[in-house]
C-alpha positions in Angstrom: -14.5 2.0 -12.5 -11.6 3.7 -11.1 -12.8 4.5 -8.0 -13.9 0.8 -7.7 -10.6 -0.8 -8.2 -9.4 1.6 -5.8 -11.7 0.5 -2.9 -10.4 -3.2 -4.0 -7.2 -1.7 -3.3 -7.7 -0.8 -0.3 -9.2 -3.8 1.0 -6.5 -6.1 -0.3 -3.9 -4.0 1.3 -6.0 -4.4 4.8 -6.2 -8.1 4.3 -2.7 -8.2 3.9 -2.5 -6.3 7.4 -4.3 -8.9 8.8 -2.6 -12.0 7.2 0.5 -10.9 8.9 -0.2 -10.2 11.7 -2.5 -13.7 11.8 1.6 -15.3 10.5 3.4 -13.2 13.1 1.3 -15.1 16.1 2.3 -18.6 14.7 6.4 -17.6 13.2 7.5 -15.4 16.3 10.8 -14.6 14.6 9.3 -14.1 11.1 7.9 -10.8 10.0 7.4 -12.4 6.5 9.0 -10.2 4.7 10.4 -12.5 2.0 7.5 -15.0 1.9 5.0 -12.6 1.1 7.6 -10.6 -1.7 7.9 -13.8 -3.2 3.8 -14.7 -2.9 3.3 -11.7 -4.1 5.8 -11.8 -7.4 4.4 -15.4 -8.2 0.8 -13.9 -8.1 1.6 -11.7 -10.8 3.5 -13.7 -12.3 0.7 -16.1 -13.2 -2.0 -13.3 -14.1 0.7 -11.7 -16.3 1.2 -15.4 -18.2 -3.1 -15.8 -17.7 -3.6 -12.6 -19.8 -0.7 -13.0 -22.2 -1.8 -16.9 -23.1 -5.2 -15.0 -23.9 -4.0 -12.0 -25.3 -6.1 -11.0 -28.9 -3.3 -8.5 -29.9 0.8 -8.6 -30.4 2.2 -7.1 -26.8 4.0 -3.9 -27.5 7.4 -3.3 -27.3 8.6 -2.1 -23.2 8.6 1.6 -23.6 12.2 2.3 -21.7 10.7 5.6 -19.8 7.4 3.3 -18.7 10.0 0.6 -17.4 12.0 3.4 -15.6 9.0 4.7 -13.9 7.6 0.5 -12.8 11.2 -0.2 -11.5 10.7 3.4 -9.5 7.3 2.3 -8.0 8.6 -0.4 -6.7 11.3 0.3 -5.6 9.7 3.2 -3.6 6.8 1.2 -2.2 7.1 -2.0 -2.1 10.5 -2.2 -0.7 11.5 1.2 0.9 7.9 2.2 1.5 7.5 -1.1 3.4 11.4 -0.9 5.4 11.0 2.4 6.3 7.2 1.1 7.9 8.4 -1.4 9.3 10.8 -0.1 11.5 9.1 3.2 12.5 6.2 0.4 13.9 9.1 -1.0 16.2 9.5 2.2 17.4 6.0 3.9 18.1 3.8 1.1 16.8 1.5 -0.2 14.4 -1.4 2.4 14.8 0.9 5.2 15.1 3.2 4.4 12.3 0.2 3.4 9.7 -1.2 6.2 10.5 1.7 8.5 9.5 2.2 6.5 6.3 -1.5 7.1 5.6 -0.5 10.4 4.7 1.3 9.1 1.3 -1.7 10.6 -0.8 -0.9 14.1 0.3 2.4 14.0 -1.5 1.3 12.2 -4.3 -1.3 14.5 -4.8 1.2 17.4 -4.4 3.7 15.8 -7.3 0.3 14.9 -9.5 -0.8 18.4 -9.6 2.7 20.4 -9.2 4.7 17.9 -11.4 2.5 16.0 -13.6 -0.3 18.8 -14.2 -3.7 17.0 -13.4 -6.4 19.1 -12.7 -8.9 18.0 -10.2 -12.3 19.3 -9.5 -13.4 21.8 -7.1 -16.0 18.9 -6.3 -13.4 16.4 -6.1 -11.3 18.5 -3.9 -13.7 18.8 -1.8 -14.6 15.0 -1.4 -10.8 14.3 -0.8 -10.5 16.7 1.8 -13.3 15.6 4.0 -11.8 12.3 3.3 -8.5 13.3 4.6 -9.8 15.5 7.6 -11.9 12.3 9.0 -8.6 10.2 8.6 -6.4 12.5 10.3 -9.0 13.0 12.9 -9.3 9.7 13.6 -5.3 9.0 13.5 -5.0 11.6 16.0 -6.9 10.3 18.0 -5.8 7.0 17.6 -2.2 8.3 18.0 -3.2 9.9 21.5 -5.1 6.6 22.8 -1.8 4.2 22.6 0.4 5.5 25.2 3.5 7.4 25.6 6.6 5.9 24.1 10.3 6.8 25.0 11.1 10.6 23.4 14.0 9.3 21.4 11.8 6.7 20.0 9.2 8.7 19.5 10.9 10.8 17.0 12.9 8.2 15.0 9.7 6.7 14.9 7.7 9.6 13.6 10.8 10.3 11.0 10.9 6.8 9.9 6.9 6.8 9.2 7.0 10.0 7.6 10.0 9.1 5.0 7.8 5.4 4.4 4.9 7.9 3.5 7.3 10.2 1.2 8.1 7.1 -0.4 5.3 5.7 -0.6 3.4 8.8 -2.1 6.4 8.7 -5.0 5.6 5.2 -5.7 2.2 5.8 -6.5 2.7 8.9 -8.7 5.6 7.0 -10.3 2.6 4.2 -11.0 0.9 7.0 -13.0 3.8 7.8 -15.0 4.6 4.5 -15.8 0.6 3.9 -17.1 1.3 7.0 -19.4 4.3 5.8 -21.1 3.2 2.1 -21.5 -0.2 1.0 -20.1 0.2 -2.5 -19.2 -1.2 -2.7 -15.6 0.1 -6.2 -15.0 3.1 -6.0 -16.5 4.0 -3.0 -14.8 2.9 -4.6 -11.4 5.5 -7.1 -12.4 8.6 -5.3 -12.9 7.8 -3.1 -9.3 7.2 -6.4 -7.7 10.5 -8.6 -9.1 12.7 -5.2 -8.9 11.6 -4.8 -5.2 12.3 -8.5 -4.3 16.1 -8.3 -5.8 16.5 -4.9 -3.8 15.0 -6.8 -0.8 17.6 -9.6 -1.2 20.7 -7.6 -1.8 19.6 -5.4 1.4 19.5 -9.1 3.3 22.7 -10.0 1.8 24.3 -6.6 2.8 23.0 -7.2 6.3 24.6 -10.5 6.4 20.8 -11.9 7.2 20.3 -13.6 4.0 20.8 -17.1 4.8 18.7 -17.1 8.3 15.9 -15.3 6.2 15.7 -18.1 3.6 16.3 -20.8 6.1 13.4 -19.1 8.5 11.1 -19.1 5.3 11.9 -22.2 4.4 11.9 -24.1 7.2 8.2 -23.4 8.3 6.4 -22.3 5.0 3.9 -19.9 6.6 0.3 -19.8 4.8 -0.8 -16.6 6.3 2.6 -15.1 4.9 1.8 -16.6 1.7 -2.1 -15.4 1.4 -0.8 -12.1 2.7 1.7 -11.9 -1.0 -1.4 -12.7 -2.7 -3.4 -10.1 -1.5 -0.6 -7.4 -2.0 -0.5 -8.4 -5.6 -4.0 -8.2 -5.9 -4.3 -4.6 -4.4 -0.9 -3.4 -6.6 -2.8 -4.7 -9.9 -5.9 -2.8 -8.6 -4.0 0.0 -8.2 -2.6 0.0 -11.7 -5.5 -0.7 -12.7 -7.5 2.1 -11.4 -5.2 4.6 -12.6 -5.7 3.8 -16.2 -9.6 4.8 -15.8 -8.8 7.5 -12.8 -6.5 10.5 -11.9 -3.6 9.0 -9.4 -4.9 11.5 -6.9 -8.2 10.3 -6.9 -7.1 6.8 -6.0 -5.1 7.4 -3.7 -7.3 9.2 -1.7 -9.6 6.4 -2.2 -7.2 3.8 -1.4 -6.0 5.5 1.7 -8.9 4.2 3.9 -7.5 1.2 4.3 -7.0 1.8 8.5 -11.0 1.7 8.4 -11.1 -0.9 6.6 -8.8 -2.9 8.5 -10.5 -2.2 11.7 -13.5 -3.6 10.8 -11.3 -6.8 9.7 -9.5 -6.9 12.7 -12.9 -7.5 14.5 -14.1 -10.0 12.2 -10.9 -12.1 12.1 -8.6 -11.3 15.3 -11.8 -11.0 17.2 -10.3 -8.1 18.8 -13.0 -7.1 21.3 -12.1 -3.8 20.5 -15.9 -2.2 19.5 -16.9 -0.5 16.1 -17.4 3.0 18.2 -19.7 6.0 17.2 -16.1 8.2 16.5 -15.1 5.0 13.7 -18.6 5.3 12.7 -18.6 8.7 12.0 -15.2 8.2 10.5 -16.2 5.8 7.4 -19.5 7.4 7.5 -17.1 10.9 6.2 -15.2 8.5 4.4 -18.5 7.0 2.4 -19.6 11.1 1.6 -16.4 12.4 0.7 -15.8 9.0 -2.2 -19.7 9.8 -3.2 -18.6 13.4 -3.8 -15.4 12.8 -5.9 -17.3 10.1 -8.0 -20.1 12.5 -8.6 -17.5 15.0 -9.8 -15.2 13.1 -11.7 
């Protein structure tokens, strides 16, 4: 079941991809950042309400050390996960950048094991690594494919997607922690969600940016933007989800095929003419064995 919500994961996170780019084609000067934070908090927002309405049990009282950890993960991923991201793709590109921040599970993996003492499988390990070889196989060659970019901005770039990865690897082991202490999937989704959104807006206000943001959001609601919130909230709660059936490192690695996944959505929805090549193939094809492995060895 873990694995599974993972994989959903992963595939709301590539839709969200997708969505953005489909809103940056139509809003030029909107990267909807604060359409799809706000999307996204609403989302959750209505699930948490939809399960508390329908709830057979009193809620528990907020464990302070699980709300520490919630306001951690999202402040880690969902808004300096995503700024750093955002701004190494300006410098050395989408492909490149995601790429980097693909490497997230390594160092949640390193934190789960080193910090938090799970013990994984040798038959696990083994599925995760030939998931991680085929995706840094295929970044690098990816990386290679998309031109040379200025030398300068080729290693801010790589800095800046590295530190989104760092963060975002935190994020998800502080997700774990936070499902130890008090194992409310949605509400934790929740607090990292709203928490990120008011970081977002003090950084705008800080920047002096926040009144063009809101007027640029407002002026032209965006639709893509807004289905792109949706489908972040859905992959977070799948997330948080997974990890209360699943080690963090497990999903993680699962959840980290998302460039796959979004390829073969790019070509479905962009109609990029961009084939599905025997190299991506073999790619999910290593992907597909190395997730059989670790759910076999669980």
């Amino acid at each position: 079941m873990g694995i599974l919500f993972a994989i959903i994961c992963a595939i709301g996170y590539s839709s969200n991809y997708i969505l953005i780019q489909l809103g940056m084609e139509k809003s030029k000067k909107d990267n909807g950042d604060l359409t799809s934070m706000v999307s996204a908090v609403a989302t959750v927002s209505v699930a948490f309400i939809l399960i508390t309405l329908f709830r057979q049990t009193e809620m528990p009282l907020l464990n302070r050390t699980g709300f520490f950890f919630y306001l951690l993960a999202g402040f880690s991923t969902a808004f300096l996960g995503r700024l750093f991201l955002s701004r190494g793709i300006r410098k050395i590109g989408s492909t490149r950048a995601s790429g980097l921040k693909n490497s997230a599970p390594i160092f949640t993996i390193f934190i789960a094991v080193v910090l938090m003492g799970e013990q994984i499988s040798f038959g696990a390990s083994l599925g995760m690594s030939i998931i991680f070889i085929a995706l840094f196989l295929q970044a690098r060659f990816d990386f290679k494919r998309n031109g040379d970019v200025h030398e300068k901005d080729r290693k801010y770039g790589l800095l800046l997607s590295i530190t989104a990865a760092i963060c975002f690897g935190i994020g998800q082991a502080a997700r774990k922690q936070g499902i130890i202490y008090y194992s409310d999937p949605i509400l934790g989704s929740l607090i990292g969600s709203v928490f990120a959104l008011v970081a977002f807006l003090i950084f705008e206000f800080y920047q002096n940016q926040i009144n063009e943001t809101f007027l640029r959001s407002i002026k032209s609601l965006n639709y893509f933007f807004v289905g792109a919130g949706i489908c972040t909230a859905i992959a977070q709660l799948s997330f948080f989800i997974s990890l209360l059936y699943t080690h963090v490192s497990y999903t993680s690695a699962i959840a980290a095929v998302e460039p796959i996944v979004t390829v073969i959505l790019s070509k479905i929805f962009l109609k990029k003419e961009e084939n599905v090549t025997l190299r991506l193939s073999l790619t999910a094809f290593a992907i597909f064995l190395g997730a059989s492995i670790m759910i076999l060895n669980r």
